[in-house]
N, C-alpha and C positions, 0 to 999 in steps of 0.2 A: 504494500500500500504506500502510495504518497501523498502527503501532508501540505499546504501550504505554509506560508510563513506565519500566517496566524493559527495554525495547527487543525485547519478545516481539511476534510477528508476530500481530496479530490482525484481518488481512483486507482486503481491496480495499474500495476506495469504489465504489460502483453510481451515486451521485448527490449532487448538489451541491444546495445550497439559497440562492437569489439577494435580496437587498432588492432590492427594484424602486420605484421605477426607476433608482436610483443603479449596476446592477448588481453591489453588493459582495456576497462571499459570506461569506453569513452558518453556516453551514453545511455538515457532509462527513455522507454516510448508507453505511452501511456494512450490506449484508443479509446478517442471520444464518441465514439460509437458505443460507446457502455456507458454513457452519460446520458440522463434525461433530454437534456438542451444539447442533441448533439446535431453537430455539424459534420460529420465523417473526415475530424483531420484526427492527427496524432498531437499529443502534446510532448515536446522534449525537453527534456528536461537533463544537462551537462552534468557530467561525475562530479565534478568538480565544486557546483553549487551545491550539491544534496549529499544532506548530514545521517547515517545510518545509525538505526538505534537495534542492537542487537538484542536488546530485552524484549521488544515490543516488535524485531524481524519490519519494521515500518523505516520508510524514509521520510525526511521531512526537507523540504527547498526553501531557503535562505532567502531565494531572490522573489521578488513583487511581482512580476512580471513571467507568465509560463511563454514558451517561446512555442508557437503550433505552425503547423505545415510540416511536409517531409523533413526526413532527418537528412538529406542530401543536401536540402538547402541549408538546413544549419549548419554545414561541416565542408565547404567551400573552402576556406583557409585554412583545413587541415594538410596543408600539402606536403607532400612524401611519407604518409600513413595512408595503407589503405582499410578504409571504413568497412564492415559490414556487419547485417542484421546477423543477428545469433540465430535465429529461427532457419537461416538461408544458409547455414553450415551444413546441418543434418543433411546426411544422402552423398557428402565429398566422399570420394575417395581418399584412402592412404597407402602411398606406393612405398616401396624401396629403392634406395637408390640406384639401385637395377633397372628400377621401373615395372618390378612386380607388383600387382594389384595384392593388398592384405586383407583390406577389407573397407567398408565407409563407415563414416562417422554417426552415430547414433547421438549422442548429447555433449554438451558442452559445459562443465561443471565450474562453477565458479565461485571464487572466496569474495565475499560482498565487502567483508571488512578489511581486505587487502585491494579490491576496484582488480580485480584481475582473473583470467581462467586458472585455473588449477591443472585441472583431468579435461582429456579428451576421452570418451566411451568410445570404441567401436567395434563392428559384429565382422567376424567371417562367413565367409559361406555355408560355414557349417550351423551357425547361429552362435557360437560362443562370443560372448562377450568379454572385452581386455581395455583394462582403464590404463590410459597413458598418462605419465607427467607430460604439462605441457610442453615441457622444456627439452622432450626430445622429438619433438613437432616442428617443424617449417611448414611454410606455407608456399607456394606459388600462385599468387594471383591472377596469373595470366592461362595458369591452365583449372581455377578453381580447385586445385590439389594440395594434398596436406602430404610430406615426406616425411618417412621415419625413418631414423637413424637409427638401421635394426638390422637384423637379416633372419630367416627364414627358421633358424635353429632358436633364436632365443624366443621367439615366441611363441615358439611349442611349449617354451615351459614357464612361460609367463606367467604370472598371477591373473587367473580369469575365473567366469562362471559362463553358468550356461542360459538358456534363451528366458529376456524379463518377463518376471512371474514366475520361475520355478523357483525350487527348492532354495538353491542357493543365492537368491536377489530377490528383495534390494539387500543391500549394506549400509553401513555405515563410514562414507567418505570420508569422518574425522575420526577416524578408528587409526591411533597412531602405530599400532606396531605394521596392519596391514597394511599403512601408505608407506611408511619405509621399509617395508618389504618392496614395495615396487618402484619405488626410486630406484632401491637397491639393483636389483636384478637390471634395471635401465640403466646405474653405473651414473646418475643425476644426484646436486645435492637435492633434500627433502625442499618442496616450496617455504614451508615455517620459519626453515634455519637463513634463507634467504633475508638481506636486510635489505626492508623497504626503502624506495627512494624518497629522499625526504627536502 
C-alpha cells in the first residue's frame, strides 16, 4: 500500500520499475484503474521519494504532488540505465554463456528495504525450480536475455524444488542458512553482507 504525505490511503502498487542490470528499483506504479475517480493512468511514484515502513509492509511518499502518466515518461533522463517493468521480466530466458537455453524466469524477488532484486526464480523444462543470487545474472537488453555465469554441471546440483505448489514450495527467502547455501554453491558474497551505497 501507498500512503500520501498526509498518510491518506491512496492504493496498492501493481508494479515495480527495475534499472537493469544493477536491479535497483527505480520505481513503484500504482493503477488508477482500482481507484473510484479513475482515469486509466498509473501513478508513479520514484524510490527515492517513498519512505518504507517495514512494521506496517506500507509505503508512505514524502512528496505533495503524485506524478501520473507512463512510467516512460517519467524516466527520460535516466540515460544509460535501462528501465523496465518487473511484470515484463517473467517468460526471459537465461542462457549460458554458450548460449545454452536453462531455463526462463519465473519471479523477481526483491529486498524493499534495501530498493533492490535479491533472487531471480527460474523453471527448466523439466519444471524445477532454482533461485539465483542476482548477482550472478547479466542482462542483455538488446536480446531481452538474462546470462548466467554457470554451466551445465552446477546446476544439477543447485539448491532447487520442484513445480509451485508442491510439496516442497513456497519457502522462506529470508531463511539465512538456505540463502547462503546458494550464494555458496554460486561462489557470490550473500546480498546482506553487501554494504549498501550510501
Amino acid at each position: 500500500m501507498i500512503r500520501d504525505h498526509e498518510n491518506q490511503r491512496m492504493g496498492m502498487v501493481h508494479d515495480v520499475v527495475l534499472a537493469m542490470p544493477s536491479g535497483r528499483i527505480r520505481f513503484l506504479l500504482l493503477d488508477r484503474t482500482r481507484q473510484t475517480d479513475s482515469n486509466h493512468e498509473d501513478l508513479t511514484f520514484a524510490w527515492d521519494q517513498l519512505n518504507y515502513d517495514p512494521n506496517s509492509g506500507h509505503f508512505q511518499s514524502f512528496s505533495e504532488r503524485a506524478h501520473t502518466g507512463k512510467f516512460e515518461e517519467e524516466c527520460k533522463e535516466q540515460e544509460g540505465t535501462s528501465l523496465i517493468r518487473g511484470r515484463n521480466l517473467s517468460g526471459r530466458q537465461i542462457q549460458a554463456v554458450d548460449g545454452q537455453v536453462f531455463g526462463e524466469l519465473r519471479e523477481v524477488i526483491l529486498d524493499v528495504e534495501r530498493g533492490k532484486a535479491i533472487y531471480a526464480l527460474f523453471a527448466d523444462t523439466s519444471g524445477k525450480h532454482y533461485p539465483l543470487p542476482w548477482a550472478v545474472l547479466s542482462y542483455d537488453g538488446d536480446k531481452s536475455t538474462f546470462h548466467l555465469q554457470a554451466r551445465q554441471h552446477q546446476l544439477r546440483s543447485a539448491p532447487h524444488f520442484g513445480k509451485i505448489g508442491g510439496p516442497q514450495a513456497p519457502f522462506d527467502w529470508s531463511e539465512r542458512v538456505w540463502a547462503e547455501r546458494i550464494h555458496e554453491h554460486y561462489g557470490v558474497q550473500p546480498y546482506w553482507t553487501v554494504r549498501r551505497p550510501g
